[in-house]
C-alpha positions as CSV (number, residue, x, y, z in Angstrom):
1,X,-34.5,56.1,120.5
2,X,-33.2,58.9,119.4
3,X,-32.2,62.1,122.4
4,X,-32.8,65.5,121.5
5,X,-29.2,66.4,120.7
6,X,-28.7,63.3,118.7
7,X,-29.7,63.7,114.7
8,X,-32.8,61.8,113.9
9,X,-33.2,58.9,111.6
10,X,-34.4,60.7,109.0
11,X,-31.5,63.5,109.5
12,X,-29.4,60.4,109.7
13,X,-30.6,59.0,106.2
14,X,-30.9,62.5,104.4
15,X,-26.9,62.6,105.3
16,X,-26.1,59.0,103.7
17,X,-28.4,60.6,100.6
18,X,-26.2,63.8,100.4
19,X,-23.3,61.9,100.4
20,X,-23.7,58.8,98.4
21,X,-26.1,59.9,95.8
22,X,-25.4,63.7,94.9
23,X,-28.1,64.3,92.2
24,X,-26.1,62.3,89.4
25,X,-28.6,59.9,87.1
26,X,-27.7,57.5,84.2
27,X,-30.1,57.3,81.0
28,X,-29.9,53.7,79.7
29,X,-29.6,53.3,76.1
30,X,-32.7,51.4,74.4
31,X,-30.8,47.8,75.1
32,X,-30.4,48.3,78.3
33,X,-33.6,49.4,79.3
34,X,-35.1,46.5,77.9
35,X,-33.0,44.1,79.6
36,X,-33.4,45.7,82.9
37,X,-37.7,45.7,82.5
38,X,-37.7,42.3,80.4
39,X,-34.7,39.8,81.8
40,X,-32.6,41.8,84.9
41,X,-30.5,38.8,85.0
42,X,-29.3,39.5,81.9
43,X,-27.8,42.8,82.9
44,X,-26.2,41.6,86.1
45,X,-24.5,38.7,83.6
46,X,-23.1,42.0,80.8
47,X,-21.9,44.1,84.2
48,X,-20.0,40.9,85.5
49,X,-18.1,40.3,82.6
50,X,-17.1,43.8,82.2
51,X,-16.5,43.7,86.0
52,X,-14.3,40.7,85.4
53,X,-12.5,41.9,81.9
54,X,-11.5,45.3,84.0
55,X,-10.1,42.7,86.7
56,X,-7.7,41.4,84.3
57,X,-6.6,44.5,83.0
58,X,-3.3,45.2,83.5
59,X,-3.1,47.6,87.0
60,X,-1.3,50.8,85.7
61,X,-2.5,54.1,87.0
62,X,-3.7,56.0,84.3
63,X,-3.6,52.9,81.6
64,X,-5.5,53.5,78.7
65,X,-8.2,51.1,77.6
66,X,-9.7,50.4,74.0
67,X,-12.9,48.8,73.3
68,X,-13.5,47.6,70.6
69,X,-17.5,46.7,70.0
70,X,-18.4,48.8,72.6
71,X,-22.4,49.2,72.4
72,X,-24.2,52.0,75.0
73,X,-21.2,52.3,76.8
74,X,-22.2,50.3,80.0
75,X,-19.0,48.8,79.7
76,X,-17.2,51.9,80.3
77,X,-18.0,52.4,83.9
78,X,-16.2,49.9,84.5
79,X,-12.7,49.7,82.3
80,X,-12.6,53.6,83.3
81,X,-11.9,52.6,86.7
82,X,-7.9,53.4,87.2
83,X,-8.0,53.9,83.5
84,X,-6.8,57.4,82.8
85,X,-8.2,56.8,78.9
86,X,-11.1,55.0,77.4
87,X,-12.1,54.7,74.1
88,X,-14.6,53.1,72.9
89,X,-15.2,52.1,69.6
90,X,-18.2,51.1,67.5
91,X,-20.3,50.9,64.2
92,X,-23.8,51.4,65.7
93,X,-24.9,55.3,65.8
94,X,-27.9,55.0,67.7
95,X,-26.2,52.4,70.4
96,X,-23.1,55.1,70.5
97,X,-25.4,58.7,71.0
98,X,-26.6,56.2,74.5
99,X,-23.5,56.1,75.3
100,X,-22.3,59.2,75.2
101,X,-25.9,60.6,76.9
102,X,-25.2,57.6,80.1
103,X,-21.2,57.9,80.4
104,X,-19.7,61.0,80.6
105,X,-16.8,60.0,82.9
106,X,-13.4,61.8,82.2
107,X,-11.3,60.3,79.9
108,X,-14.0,58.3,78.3
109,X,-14.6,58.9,74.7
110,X,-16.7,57.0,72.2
111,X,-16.4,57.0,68.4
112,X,-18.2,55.6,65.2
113,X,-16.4,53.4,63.3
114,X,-15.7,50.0,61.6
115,X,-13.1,49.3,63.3
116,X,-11.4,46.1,61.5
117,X,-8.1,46.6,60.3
118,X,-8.2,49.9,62.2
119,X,-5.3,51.4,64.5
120,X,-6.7,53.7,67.3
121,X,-3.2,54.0,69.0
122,X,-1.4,52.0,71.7
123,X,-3.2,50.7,74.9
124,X,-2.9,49.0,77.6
125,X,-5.8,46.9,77.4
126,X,-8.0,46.1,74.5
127,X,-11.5,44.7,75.6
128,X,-14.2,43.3,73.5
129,X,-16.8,41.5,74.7
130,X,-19.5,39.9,72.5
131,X,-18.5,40.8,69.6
132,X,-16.4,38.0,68.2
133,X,-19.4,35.1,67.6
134,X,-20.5,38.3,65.0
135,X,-18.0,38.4,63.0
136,X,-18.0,36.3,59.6
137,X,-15.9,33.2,60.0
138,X,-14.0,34.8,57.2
139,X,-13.0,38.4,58.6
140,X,-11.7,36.7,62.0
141,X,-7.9,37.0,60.8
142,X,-8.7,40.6,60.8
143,X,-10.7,40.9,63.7
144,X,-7.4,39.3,65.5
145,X,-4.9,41.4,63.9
146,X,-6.7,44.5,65.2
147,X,-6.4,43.3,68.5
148,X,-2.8,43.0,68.7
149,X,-2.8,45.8,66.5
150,X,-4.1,48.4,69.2
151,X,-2.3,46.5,72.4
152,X,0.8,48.6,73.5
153,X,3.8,46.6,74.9
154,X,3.0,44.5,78.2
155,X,-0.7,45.2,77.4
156,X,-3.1,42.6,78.0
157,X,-6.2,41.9,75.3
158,X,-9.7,40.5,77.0
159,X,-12.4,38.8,74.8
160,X,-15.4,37.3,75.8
161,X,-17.9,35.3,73.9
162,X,-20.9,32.9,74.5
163,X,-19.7,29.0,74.4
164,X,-21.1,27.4,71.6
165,X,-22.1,24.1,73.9
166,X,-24.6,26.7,75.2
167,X,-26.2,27.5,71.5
168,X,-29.0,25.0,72.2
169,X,-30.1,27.4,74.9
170,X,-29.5,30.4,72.8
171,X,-32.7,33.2,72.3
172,X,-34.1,33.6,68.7
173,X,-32.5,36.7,68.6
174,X,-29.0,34.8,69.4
175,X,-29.1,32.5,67.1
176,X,-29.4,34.6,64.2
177,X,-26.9,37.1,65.2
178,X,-24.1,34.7,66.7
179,X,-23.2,33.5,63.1
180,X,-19.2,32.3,64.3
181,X,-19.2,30.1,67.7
182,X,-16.1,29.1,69.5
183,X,-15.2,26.0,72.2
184,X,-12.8,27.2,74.7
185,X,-10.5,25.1,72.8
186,X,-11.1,26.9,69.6
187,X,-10.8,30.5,71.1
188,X,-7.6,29.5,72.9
189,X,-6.3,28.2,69.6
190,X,-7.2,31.2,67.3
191,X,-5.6,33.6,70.6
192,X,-2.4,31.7,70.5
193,X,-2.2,32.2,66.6
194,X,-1.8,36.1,67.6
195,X,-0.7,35.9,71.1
196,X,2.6,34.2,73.2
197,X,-0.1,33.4,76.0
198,X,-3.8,33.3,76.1
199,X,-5.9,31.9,79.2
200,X,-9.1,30.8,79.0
201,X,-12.2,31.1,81.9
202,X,-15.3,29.8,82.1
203,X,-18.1,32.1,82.9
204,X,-21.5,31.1,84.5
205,X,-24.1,33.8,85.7
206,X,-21.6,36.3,87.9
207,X,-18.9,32.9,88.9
208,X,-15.5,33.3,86.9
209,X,-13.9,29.9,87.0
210,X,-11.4,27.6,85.7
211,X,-13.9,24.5,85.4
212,X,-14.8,22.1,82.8
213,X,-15.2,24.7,79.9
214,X,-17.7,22.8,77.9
215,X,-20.3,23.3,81.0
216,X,-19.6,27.4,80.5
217,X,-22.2,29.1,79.7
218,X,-19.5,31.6,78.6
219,X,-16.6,32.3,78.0
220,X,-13.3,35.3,78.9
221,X,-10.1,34.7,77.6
222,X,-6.8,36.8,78.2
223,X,-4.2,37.3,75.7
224,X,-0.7,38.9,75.6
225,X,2.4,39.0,74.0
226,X,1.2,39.8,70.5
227,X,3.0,38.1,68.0
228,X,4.6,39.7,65.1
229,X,2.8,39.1,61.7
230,X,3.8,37.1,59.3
């Protein structure tokens, strides 16, 4: 029980309130509402692949970050972590004004644009995370060269992409957006056509692993050492 010079337990909690949550809110986007009301799994699954990609980022203070694909911007809060610079970078207006109204972290900036074949400058990490199984079988040499394109010396590019051994459980929704699929082996072979290394994880619910990749629900690769074209 509490004494009479000892704070109560509601004094006690009103502290931990004043401290830990001073007044700030986030406004999801229209995507991310949905997933939270209609399938909250699936929003823990988006926050621990960008929880992983930021992991694999290379760990210089201040690095900048580019993201390329970068929806309502959830994936900010976690590349801007260390990160003295994120951009991210996408075609979708109405995806991009949630962004900017959820994430307004310093450093973080997020512009419209198409961005293959595009140079946004030299970073330290370029992340882009389901994005590649949308892009036409026949634009992924670009998609690639964009990449290594943006990645500054020593930098380290992350992907991530659903496995194609998990289409059959693909959504409706999925199926008709995911128009290019990859194996691990075939996104560790396109990497390598761009990239000295590339390594490749397997990705089930929030468990990063090194298992048997046709079991992956998904899948994170990292690249570096961009190879000079051709």
């Amino acid at each position: 029980m509490d004494t009479p010079d000892e704070p109560t337990a509601r004094q006690r909690w009103q502290r931990v309130r004043d401290l830990e949550t001073p007044g700030r809110r986030v406004v999801l986007g229209q995507n991310a509402s949905w997933k939270l009301a209609d399938d909250p799994r699936h929003l823990l699954f988006t926050f621990a692949r960008y929880k992983h990609a930021a992991r694999l980022l290379p760990r210089r203070p201040g690095k900048a970050v580019l993201e390329l694909g970068c929806g309502e911007g959830l994936g900010a809060f976690f590349l801007a972590e260390g990160a003295g610079r994120v951009l991210g970078v996408d075609f979708d207006a109405a995806a991009l004004e949630a962004a900017r109204a959820a994430c307004d972290l310093p450093g973080v900036e997020f512009r419209q644009a198409d961005f293959l074949g595009a140079a946004f400058g030299a970073f330290d990490g370029v992340v882009s995370l389901d994005v590649i199984e949308h892009i036409a079988p026949e634009a992924e040499e670009a998609f690639l060269r964009t990449l290594t394109a943006n990645l500054a010396p020593g930098g380290v590019c992350v992907v991530g992409t659903p496995n194609a051994t998990a289409q059959a459980h693909a959504s409706p929704g999925s199926r008709i957006g995911h128009v290019n699929l990859y194996t691990g082996e075939r996104l560790y072979e396109s990497l390598t056509r761009h990239f000295a290394n590339a390594f490749v994880f397997g990705l089930n619910d929030e468990t990063l692993h090194t298992g048997f990749l046709p079991m992956c629900h998904y899948l994170l690769a990292a690249a570096c050492g961009p190879r000079q074209a051709a």
